[in-house]
C-alpha positions as CSV (number, residue, x, y, z in Angstrom):
1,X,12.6,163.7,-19.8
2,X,16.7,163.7,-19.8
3,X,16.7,160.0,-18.7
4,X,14.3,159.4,-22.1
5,X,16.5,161.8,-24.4
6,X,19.4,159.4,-23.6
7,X,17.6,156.4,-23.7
8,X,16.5,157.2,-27.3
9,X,19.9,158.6,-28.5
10,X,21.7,155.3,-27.3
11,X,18.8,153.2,-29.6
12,X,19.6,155.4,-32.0
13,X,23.1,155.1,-32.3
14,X,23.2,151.1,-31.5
15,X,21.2,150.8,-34.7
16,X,23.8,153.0,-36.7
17,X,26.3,151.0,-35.3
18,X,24.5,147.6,-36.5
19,X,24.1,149.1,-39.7
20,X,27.6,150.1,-40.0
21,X,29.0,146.8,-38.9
22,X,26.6,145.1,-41.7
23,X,27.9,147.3,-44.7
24,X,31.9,146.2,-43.7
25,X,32.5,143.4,-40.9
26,X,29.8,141.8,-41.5
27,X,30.8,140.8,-45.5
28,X,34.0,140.1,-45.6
29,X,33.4,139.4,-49.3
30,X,32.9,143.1,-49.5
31,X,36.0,143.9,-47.8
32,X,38.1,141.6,-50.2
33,X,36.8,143.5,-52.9
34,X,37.7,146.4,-51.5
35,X,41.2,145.9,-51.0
36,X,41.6,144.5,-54.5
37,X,40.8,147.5,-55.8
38,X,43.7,149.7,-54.4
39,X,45.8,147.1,-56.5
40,X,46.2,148.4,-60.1
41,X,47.5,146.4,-62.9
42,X,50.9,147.2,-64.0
43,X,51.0,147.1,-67.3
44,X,54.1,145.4,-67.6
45,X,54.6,142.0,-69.1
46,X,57.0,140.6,-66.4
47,X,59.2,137.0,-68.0
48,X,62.0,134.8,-66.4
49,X,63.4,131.6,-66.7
50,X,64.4,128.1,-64.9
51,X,67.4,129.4,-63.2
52,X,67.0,128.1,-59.2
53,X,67.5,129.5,-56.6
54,X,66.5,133.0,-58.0
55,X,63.8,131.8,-60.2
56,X,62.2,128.2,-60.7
57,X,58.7,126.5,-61.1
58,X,57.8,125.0,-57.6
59,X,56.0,121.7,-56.8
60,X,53.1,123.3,-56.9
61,X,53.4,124.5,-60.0
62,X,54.2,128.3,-59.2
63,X,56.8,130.4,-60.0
64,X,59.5,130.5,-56.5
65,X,62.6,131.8,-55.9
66,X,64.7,134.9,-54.4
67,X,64.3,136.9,-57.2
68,X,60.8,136.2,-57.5
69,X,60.2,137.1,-54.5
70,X,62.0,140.2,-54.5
71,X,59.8,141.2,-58.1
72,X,56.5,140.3,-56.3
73,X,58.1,142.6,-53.1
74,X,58.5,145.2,-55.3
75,X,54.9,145.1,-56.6
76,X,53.7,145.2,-53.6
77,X,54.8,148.0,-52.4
78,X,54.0,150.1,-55.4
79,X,50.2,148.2,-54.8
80,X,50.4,146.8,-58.4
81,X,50.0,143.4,-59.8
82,X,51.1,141.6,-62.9
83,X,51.6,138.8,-64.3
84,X,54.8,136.4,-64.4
85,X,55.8,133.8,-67.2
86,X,58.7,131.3,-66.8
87,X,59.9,130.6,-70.2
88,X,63.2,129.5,-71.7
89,X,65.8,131.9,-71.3
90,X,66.4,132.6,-75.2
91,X,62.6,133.3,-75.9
92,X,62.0,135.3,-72.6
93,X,64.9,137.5,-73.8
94,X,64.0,138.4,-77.5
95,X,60.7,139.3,-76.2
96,X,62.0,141.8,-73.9
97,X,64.1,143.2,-76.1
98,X,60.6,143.7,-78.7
99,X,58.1,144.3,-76.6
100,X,57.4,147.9,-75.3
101,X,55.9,146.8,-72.2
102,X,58.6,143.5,-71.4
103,X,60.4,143.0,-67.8
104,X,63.0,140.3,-67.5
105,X,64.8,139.0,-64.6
106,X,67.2,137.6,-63.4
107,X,69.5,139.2,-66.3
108,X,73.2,140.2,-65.5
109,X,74.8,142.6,-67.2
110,X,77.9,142.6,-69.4
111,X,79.1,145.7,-72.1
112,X,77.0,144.3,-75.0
113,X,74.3,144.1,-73.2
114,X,74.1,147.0,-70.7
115,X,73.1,149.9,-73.4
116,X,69.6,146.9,-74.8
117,X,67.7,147.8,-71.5
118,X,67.3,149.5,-68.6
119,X,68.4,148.6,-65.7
120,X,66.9,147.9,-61.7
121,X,69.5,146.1,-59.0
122,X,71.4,144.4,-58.1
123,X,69.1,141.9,-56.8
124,X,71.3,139.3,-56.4
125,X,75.4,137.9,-57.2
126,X,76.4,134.2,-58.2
127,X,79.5,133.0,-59.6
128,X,80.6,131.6,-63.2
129,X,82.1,128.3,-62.8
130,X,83.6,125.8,-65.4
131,X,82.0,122.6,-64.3
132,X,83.5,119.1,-65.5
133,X,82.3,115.2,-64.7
134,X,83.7,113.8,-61.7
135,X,86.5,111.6,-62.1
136,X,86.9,113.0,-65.8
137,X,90.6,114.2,-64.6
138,X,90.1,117.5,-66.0
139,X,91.7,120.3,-64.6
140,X,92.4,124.1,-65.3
141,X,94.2,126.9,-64.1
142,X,93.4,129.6,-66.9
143,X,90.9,130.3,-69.4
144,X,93.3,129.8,-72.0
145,X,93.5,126.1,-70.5
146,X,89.9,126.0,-70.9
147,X,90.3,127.1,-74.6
148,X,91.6,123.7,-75.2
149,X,89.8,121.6,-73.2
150,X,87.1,120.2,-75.8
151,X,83.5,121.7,-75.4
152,X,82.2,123.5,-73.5
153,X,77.7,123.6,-73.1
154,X,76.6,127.0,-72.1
155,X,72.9,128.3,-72.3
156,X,72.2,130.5,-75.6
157,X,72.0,134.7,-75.2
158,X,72.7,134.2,-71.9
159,X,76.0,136.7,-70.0
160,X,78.0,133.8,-69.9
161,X,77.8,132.9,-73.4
162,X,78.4,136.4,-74.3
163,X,81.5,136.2,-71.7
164,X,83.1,133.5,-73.2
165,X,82.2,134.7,-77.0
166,X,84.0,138.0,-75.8
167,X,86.9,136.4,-74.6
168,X,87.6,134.7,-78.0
169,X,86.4,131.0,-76.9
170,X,85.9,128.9,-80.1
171,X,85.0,125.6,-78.6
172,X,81.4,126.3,-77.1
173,X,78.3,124.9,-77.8
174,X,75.1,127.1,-77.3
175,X,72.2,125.3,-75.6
176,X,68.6,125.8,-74.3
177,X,69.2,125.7,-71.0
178,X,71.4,124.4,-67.6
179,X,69.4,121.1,-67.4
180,X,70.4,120.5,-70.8
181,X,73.8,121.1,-70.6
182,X,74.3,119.1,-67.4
183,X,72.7,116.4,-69.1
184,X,74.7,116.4,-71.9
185,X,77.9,116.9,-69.6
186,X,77.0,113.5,-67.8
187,X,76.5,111.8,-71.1
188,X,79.8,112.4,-72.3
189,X,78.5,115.3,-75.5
190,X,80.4,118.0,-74.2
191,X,83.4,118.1,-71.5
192,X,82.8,121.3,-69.5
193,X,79.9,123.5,-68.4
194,X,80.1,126.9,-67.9
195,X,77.5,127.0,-65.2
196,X,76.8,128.7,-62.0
197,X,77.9,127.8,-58.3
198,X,74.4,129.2,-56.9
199,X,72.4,126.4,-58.6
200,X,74.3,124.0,-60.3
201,X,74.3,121.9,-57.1
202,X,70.7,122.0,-57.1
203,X,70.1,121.2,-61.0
204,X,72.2,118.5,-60.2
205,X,69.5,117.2,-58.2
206,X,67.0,117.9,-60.0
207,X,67.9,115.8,-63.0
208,X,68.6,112.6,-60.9
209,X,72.2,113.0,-60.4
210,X,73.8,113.7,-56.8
211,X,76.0,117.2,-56.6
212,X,79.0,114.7,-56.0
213,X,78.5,113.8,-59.9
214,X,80.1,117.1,-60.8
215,X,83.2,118.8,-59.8
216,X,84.3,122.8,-60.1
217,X,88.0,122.7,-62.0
218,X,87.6,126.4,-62.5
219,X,85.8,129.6,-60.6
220,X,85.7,132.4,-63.3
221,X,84.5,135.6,-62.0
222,X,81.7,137.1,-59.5
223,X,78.3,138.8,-61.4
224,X,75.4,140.3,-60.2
225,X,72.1,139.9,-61.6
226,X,69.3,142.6,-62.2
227,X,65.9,143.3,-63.4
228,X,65.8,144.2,-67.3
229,X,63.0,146.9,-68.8
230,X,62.7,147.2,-72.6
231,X,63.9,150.4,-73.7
232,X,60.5,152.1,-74.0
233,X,59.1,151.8,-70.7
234,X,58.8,155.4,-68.9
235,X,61.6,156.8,-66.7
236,X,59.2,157.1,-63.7
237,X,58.5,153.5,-63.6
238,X,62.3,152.5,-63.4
239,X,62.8,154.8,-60.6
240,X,59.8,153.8,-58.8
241,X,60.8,150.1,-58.8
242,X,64.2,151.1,-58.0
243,X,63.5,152.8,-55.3
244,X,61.3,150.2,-53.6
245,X,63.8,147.9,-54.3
246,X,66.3,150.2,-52.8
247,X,63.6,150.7,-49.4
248,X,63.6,146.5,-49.4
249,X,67.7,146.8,-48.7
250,X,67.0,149.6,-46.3
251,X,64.2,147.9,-44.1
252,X,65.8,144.6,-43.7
253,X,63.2,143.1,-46.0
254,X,66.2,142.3,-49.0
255,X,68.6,140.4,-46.5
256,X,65.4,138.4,-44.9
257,X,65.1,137.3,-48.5
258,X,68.8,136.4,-49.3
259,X,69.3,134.6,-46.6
260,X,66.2,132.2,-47.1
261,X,67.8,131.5,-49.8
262,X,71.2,130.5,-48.2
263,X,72.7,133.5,-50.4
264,X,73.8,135.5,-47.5
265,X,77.6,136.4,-48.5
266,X,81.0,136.0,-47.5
267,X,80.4,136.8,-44.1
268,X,79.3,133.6,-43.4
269,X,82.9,131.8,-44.1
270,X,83.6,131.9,-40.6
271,X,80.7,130.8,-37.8
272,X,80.7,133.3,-34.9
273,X,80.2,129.9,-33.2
274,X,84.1,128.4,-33.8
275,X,85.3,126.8,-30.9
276,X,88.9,128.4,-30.9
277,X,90.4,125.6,-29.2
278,X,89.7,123.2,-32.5
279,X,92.5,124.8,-35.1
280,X,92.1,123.0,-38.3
281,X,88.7,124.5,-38.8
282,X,89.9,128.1,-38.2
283,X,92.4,127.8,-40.3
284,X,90.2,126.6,-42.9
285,X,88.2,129.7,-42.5
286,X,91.4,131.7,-42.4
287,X,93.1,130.1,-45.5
288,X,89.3,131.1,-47.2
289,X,88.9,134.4,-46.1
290,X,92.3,135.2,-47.2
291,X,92.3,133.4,-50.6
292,X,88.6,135.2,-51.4
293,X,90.3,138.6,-51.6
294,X,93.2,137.4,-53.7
295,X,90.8,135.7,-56.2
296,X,88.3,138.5,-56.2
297,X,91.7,140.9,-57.8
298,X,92.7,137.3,-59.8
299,X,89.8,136.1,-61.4
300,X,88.8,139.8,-63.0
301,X,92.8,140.4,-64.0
302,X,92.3,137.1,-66.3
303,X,89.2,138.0,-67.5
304,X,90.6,141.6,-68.6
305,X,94.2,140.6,-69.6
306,X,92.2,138.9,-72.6
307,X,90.0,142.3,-73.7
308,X,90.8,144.2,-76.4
309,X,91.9,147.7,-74.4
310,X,94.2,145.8,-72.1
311,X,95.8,143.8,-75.4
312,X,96.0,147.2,-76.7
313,X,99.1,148.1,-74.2
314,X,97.9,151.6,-74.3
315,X,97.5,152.8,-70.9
316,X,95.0,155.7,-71.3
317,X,92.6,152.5,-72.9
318,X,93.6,150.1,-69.5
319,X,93.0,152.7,-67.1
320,X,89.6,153.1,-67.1
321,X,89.1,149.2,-66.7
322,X,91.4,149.5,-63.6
323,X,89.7,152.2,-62.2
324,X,86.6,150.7,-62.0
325,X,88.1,147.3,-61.0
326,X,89.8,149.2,-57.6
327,X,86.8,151.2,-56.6
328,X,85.2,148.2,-55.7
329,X,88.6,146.9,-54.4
330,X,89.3,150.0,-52.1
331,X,92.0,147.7,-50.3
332,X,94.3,147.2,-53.3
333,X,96.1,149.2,-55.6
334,X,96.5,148.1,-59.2
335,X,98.8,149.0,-61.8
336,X,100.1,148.2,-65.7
337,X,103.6,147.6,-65.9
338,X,105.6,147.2,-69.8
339,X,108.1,144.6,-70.3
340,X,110.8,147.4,-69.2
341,X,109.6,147.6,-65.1
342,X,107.8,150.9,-65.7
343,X,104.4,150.9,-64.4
344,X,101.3,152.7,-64.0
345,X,98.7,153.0,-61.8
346,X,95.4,154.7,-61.9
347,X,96.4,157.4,-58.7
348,X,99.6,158.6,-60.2
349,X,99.4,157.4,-64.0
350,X,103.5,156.6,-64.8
351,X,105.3,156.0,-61.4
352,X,108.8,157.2,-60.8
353,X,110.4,153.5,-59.6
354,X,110.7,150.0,-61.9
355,X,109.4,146.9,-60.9
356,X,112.2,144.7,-62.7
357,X,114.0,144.3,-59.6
358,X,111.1,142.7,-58.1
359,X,111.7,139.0,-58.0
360,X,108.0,138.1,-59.2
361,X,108.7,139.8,-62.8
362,X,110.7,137.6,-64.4
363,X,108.2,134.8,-63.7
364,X,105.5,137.0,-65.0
365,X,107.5,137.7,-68.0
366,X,107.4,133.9,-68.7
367,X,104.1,133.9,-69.4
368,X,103.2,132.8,-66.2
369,X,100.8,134.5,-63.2
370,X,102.4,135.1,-60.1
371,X,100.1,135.4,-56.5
372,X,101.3,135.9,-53.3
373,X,104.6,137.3,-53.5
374,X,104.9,139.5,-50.3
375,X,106.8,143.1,-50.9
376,X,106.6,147.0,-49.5
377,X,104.5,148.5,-52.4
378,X,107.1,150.9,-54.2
379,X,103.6,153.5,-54.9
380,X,102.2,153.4,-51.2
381,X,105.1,151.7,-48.9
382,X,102.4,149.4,-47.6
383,X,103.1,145.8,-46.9
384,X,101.3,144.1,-49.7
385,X,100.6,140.5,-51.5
386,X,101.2,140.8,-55.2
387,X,98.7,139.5,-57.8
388,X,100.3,139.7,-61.0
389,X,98.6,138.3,-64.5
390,X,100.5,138.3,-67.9
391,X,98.8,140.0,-71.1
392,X,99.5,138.1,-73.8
393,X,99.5,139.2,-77.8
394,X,100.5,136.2,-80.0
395,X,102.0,133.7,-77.8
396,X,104.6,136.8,-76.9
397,X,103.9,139.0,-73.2
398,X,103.2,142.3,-74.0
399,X,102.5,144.0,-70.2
400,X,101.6,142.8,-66.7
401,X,98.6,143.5,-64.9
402,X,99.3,143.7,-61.2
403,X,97.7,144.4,-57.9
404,X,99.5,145.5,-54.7
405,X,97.0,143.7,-52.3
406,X,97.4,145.5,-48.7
407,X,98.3,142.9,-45.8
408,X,97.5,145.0,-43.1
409,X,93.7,145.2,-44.9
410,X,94.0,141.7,-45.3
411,X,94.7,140.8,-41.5
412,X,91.7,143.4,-39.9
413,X,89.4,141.9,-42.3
414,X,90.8,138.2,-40.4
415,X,90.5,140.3,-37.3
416,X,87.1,140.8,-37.6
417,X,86.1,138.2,-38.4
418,X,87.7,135.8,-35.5
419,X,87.8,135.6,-32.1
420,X,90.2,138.1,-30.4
421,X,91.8,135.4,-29.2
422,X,93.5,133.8,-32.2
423,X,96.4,133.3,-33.0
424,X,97.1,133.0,-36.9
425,X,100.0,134.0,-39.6
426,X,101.2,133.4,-43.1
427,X,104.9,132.8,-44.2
428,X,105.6,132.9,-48.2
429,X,107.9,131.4,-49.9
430,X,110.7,133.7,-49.1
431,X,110.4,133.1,-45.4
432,X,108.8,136.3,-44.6
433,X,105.7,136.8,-42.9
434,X,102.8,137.5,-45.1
435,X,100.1,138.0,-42.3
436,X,99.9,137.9,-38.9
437,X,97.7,138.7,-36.0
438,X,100.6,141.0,-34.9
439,X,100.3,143.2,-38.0
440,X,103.6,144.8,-36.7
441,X,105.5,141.2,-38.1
442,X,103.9,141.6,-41.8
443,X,106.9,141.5,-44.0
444,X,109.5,141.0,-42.0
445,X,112.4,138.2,-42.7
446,X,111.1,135.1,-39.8
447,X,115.1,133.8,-40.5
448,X,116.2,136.9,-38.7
449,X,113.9,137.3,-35.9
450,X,114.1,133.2,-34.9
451,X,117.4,132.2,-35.4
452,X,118.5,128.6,-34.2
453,X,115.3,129.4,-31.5
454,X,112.5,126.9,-31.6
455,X,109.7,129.3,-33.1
456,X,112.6,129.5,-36.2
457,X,113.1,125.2,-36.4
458,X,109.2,125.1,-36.3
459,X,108.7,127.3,-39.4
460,X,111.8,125.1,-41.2
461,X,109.6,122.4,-40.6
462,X,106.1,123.8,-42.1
463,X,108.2,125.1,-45.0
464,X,109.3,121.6,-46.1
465,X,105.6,119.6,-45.6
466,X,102.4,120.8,-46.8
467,X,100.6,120.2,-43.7
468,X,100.6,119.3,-39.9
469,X,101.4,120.2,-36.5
470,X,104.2,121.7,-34.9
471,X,104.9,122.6,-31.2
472,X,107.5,125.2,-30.2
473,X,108.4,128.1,-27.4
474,X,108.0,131.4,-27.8
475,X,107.6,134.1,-25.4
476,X,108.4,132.1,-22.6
477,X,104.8,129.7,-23.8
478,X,104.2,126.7,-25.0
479,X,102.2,126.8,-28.5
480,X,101.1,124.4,-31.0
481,X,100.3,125.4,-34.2
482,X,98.0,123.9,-37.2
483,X,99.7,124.6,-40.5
484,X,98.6,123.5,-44.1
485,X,100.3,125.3,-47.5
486,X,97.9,126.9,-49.6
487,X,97.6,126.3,-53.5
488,X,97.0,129.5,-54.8
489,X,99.1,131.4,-53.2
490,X,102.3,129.2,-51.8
491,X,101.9,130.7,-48.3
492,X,101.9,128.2,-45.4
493,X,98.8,129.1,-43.3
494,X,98.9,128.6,-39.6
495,X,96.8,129.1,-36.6
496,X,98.4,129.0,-32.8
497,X,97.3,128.4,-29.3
498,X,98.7,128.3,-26.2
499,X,99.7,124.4,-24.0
């Protein structure tokens, strides 16, 4: 009677089993449908442009790209689903400035703009870059060089438009879009394009030419880009795609996308892979690395010696553009100097010492930008590299903007970044050491320490040529050492080994 109790309970539940297997595994149509259901529309009408790699039209015909796939990401894991339109970058953005229910990326974000939307990023960075024809013999070193340099194509309502608008440019030509204006570039209808170094390589392509076609004669500045909301849409949503976005960074999920990309940031200048006993290329990477830091102070000082608040001369209007600048650039410390040597910086507002006795002022005072001069900063007695931009009112210099840029930062960031094993220093034009592995030798006079030795007749000899070997002893070794003079900055790079 047991034995036939279980019997009939294991029929029974076989058959529930069988009939619970046929209402899910068994239609997996079912199951789709399901699932599709936990996915609720958005409700947002979600618009970008052709702007590879972030966002472009693949060969199939869909909509690619890192910041596509960051958007899609992001709906995901808020289990909503929506709709994406690539349209030209003027029509894309009057809708989303309309339209109650409009998302737009990628979008950066400059003062006219920031207060028309609301905001989710950053979800990605690029740089602006003056583009000319190759062998066109164009070259600048300023934007006021640029503002005489014929025309320049850049895409309509876009930041960079608005950039160069801001800064006072009168010789641009708005246009629908990067294709177009590297089109007209190649056929000789405009002379510069103020494009971007992410894509412009890649567009390049695209429209039949080879990135050899175009050269860079001027890197601008560094911007991020960001999703845009119209106005109107609720405060909850921002912050829900914000945070997933913010979840993506945390998980590893935002770096896996950069990086397919080939957008995985200035860590990448040097290969943990350098063989150190091959020179040139480490001080390549060397010469970069340090160079990076100096433009990412130099490229924003140009930029802002050209606003209205730094033109002013009024410091209480400067500061707050310095203080922001320096909060991202913890390793510096920036200042506003009159005509007179007194200064300013944003710790101590009017410092009690005069920078006329400096021998970088005069030059400044000339009208012309002075980087790399090596000096002990007068507000912080650090050893430090000095980036120094004229403000100019009228043809007549009215201030300097300056930044004390901190060697010692300069050389752990090197040290990080290379093997512990290298050997690697800067001399300036005065002779003194502007970096070194041995921080303990930043600043001080070579002439002093070598003497008539053969370290000292070495350095002579990379002070008079702009690149090459050397050999001499030091320390009782035998070294050769790599050198090469850098253009920005005057310093003559070199790295070191051991015979």
């Amino acid at each position: 009677m047991r034995y036939s109790g279980i019997c009939a309970l294991i029929i029974i539940m076989t058959a529930l089993s069988a009939a619970i297997c046929g209402c899910t595994a068994g239609d997996s149509s079912q199951a789709a449908i399901t699932t599709e259901e936990t996915v609720s529309e958005s409700g947002l009408n979600i618009m970008t442009e052709e702007f590879p790699p972030f966002n472009y039209r693949d060969k199939n015909g869909e909509i690619a790209g890192q910041s596509t796939e960051i958007v899609k990401e992001i709906l995901s894991r808020l289990n909503q689903k929506a709709t994406i339109e690539l349209l030209p970058w003027s029509e894309s953005y009057d809708a989303a400035l309309k339209e109650p229910n409009a998302v737009l990326y990628s979008a950066g974000i400059n003062e006219e703009r920031e207060p028309l939307f609301r905001w989710v990023g950053p979800i990605g960075s690029f740089d602006y870059v003056l583009y000319a024809k190759s062998g066109s013999g164009i070259t600048i070193n300023s934007l006021d060089a640029a503002k005489k340099t014929g025309k320049i194509g850049v895409v309509k309502d876009d930041t960079r438009q608005q950039f160069l608008s801001d800064s006072n440019f009168q010789n641009t030509i708005s246009l629908q879009d990067d294709k177009t204006c590297l089109n007209k570039l190649m056929n000789g209808e405009i002379d510069l394009w103020f494009g971007s170094s992410l894509n412009a390589a890649y567009i390049a392509e695209e429209e039949g030419y080879s990135a050899g076609d175009i050269v860079s004669v001027y890197p601008v500045r560094s911007n991020e880009v960001y999703i845009a909301f119209n106005q109107k849409i609720p405060d909850e949503t921002i912050e829900n795609w914000q945070n997933a976005l913010d979840s993506m960074k945390a998980d590893g999920t935002y770096e896996t996308i950069i990086n397919k990309y080939g957008n995985d940031g200035e860590d990448s200048v040097i290969s943990p892979d350098f063989d150190n006993s091959k020179t040139d290329p480490t001080l390549t990477a060397v010469i970069a690395v340090t160079e990076g830091q100096i433009k990412s102070i130099l490229r924003p000082f140009e930029v802002l010696a050209m606003t209205n608040e730094v033109r002013s001369g009024e410091w209480q209007k400067i500061k707050p553009l310095l203080r922001t600048l320096e909060e991202k650039e913890p390793d510096t410390r920036l200042w506003y100097a009159n005509t007179d040597g007194s200064y300013y910086t944003v710790v101590d507002d009017l410092a009690d010492s005069n920078l006329k006795d400096r021998s970088y002022f005069p030059v400044v005072l000339s009208g012309e930008e002075s980087v790399g001069t090596v000096v002990i900063s007068h507000s912080t007695g650090k050893n430090a590299a000095i980036v120094a931009v004229p403000v100019i009112v009228n043809e007549e210099v009215i201030g300097i903007l300056g930044a004390s840029v901190y060697a010692d930062s300069v050389t752990e960031t090197l040290n990080e970044k290379l093997p512990a094993s290298t050997v690697y220093y800067a001399i300036d034009n005065e002779g003194k050491f502007a970096l070194s592995s041995e921080k303990g030798e930043i600043s001080q006079d070579i002439s002093l320490m070598t003497e008539n030795s053969s370290f000292g007749k070495a350095v002579e000899k990379m002070l008079s040529e702009e690149s090459g070997t050397v050999e001499y002893e030091k320390e009782g070794e035998t070294w050769t050492a790599a050198f090469r003079k850098s253009p920005l900055t005057g310093w003559h790079f070199a790295v070191a080994e051991a015979v």
